[in-house]
TIMI-122699 format. One line per field, with one value per residue (C-alpha): residue number from 1; residue in one letter; x, y, z negated. Coordinates in steps of 0.5 Angstrom, whole numbers, m for minus. Each point is the difference from the previous one (the first is absolute). Example, Ala and Ser with C-alpha at 12.3 -4.5 7.8 and 13.67 -1.06 7.14 Angstrom:
2
i = [1,2]
aa = [a,s]
X = [25,2]
Y = [m9,7]
Z = [m16,2]
END
This chain:
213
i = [1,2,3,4,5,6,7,8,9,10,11,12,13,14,15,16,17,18,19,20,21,22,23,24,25,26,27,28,29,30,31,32,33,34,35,36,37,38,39,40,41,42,43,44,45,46,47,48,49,50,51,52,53,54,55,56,57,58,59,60,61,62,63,64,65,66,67,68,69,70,71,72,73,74,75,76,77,78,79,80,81,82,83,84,85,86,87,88,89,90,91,92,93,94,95,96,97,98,99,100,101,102,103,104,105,106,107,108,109,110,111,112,113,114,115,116,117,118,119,120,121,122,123,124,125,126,127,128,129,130,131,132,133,134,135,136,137,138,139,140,141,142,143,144,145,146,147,148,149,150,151,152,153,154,155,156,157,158,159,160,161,162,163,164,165,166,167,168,169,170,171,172,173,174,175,176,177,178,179,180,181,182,183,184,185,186,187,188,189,190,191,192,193,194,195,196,197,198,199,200,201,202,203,204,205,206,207,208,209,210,211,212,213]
aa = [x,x,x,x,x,x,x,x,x,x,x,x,x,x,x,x,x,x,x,x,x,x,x,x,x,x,x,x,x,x,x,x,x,x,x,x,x,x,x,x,x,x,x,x,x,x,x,x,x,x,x,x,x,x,x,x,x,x,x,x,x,x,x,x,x,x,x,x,x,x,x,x,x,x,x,x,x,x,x,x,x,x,x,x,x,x,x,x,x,x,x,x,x,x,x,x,x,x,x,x,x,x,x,x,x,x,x,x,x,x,x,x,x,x,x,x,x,x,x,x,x,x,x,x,x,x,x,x,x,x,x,x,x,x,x,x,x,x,x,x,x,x,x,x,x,x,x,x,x,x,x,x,x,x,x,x,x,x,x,x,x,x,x,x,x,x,x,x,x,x,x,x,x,x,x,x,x,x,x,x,x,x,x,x,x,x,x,x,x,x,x,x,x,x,x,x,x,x,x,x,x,x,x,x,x,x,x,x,x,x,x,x,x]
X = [m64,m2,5,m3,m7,m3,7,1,4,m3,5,5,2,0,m5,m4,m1,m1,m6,m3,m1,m2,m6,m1,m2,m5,m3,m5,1,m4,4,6,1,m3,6,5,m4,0,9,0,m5,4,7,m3,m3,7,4,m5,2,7,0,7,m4,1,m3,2,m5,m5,m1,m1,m4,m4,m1,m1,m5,m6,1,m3,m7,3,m2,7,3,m8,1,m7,1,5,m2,2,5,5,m1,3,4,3,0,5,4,1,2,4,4,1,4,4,m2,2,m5,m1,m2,m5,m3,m1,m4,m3,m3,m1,m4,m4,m1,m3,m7,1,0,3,6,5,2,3,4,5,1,m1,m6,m3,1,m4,m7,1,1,m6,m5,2,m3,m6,m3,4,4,5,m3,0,8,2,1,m6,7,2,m7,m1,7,m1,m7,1,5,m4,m7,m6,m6,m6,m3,6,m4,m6,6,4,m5,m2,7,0,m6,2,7,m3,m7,2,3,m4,2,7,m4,0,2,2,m2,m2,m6,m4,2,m3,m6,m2,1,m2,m7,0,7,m1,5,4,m1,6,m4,m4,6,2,m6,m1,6,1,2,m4,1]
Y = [m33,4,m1,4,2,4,1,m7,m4,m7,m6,m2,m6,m8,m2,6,0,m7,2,5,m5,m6,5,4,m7,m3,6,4,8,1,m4,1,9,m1,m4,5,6,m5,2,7,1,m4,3,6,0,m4,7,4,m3,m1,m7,m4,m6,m4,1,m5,m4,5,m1,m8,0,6,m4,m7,2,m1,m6,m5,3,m3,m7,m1,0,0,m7,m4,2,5,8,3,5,m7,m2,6,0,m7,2,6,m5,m5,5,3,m7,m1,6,m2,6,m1,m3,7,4,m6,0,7,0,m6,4,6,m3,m5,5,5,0,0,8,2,m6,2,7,m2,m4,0,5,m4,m3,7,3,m5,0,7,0,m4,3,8,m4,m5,4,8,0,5,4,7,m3,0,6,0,1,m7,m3,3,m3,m6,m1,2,m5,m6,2,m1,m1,3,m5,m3,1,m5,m4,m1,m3,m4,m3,m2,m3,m5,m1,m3,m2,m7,0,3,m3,4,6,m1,5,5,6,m5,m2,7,m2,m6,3,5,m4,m7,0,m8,2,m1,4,m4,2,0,0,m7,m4,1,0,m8,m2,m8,4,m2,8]
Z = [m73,m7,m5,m5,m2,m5,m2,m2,4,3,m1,7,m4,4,m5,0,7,0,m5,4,5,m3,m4,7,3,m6,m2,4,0,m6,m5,5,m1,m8,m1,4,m4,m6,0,2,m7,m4,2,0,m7,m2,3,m4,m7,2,m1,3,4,6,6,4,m6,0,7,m1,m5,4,6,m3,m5,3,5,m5,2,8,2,2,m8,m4,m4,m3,m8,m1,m1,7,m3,m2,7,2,m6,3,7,m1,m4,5,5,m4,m3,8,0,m5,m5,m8,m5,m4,6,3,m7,m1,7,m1,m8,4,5,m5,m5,6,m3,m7,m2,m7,0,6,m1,m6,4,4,6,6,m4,m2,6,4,m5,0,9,m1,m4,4,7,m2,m8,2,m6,0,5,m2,m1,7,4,6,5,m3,1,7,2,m3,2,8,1,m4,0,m4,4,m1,m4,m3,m7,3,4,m6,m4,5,0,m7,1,7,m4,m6,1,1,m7,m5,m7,2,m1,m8,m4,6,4,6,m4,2,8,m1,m4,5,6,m2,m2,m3,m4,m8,m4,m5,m7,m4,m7,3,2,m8,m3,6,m2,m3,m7,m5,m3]
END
């Protein structure tokens, strides 16, 4: 069994294998290695800034944070990241894990999409956009040695067209709903691979509102 890659430990814990297990069973490969690297990014960036986190939570929040674009927990109106948010909640309630902890993940999960608003928040939360940003947009590339990426990467690969993939992912997840994609990177999926989607225009909503002025 490997401990350790990367330099970063993986969890062992009852509720971390049980995590593993669950995600490993809904997801397909693609989702399921992202989620993986999404962790070793994350921990790696967290060591890098000398940051005091848990990587237990971090864990979670990687492995739970894109299930909501499975058929499994995908709700009817809800943004997928909430719905990955809720599922990482329940599971962890099952396990008896304090409020504060399930409501970081929940927050790191939820707010995995929105960039410029996590990383000033707490390290689970940070560190989770930040794991994220570095798989699916390449931020913080140059960042990681290319022996942390390899290493990495040979254990949880990406495919060779996980970029086209990824996308396609998106698109699958949350193309049944897509009012939920207002205000958030989501609507450029929907606007690439979706001919008859209309983006929502904030300034129209204001200017159509009931408002006399």
């Amino acid at each position: 069994m490997i401990h350790s890659i990367a330099g970063i430990r993986i969890p062992d814990s009852v509720i971390a294998r049980a995590a593993t297990e669950l995600v490993r069973d809904t997801e397909d490969d693609l989702l399921y290695n992202h989620s993986r690297r999404v962790f070793f990014w994350g921990a790696l960036t967290g060591e890098r800034r000398s940051l005091e986190y848990d990587a237990e939570l971090l864990y979670l929040g990687a492995m739970f944070h894109d299930m909501g674009l499975t058929k499994a927990y995908s709700s009817a109106d809800l943004r997928f990241e909430v719905d990955g948010a809720n599922a990482a909640r329940d599971f962890m309630k099952s396990y008896g894990v304090p409020e504060r902890d399930v409501e970081d993940v929940w927050t790191a999960i939820a707010l995995h999409t929105t960039p410029g608003i996590p990383e000033h928040m707490r390290p689970t939360i940070a560190m989770l956009t930040a794991g994220v940003e570095m798989d699916v947009l390449g931020i913080g590339y140059d960042a990681f040695t290319a022996e942390q990426r390899d290493h990495v990467c040979a254990h949880h690969p990406r495919e060779a067209n996980f970029k086209e993939n990824i996308i396609d992912h998106f698109a699958a997840g949350i193309g049944h709903k897509p009012l939920t994609t207002f205000g958030n990177v989501k609507a450029d999926v929907l606007a690439l691979k979706d001919m008859a989607y209309v983006r929502q225009n904030f300034c129209a909503i204001i200017l159509g509102s009931a408002w006399p002025h």
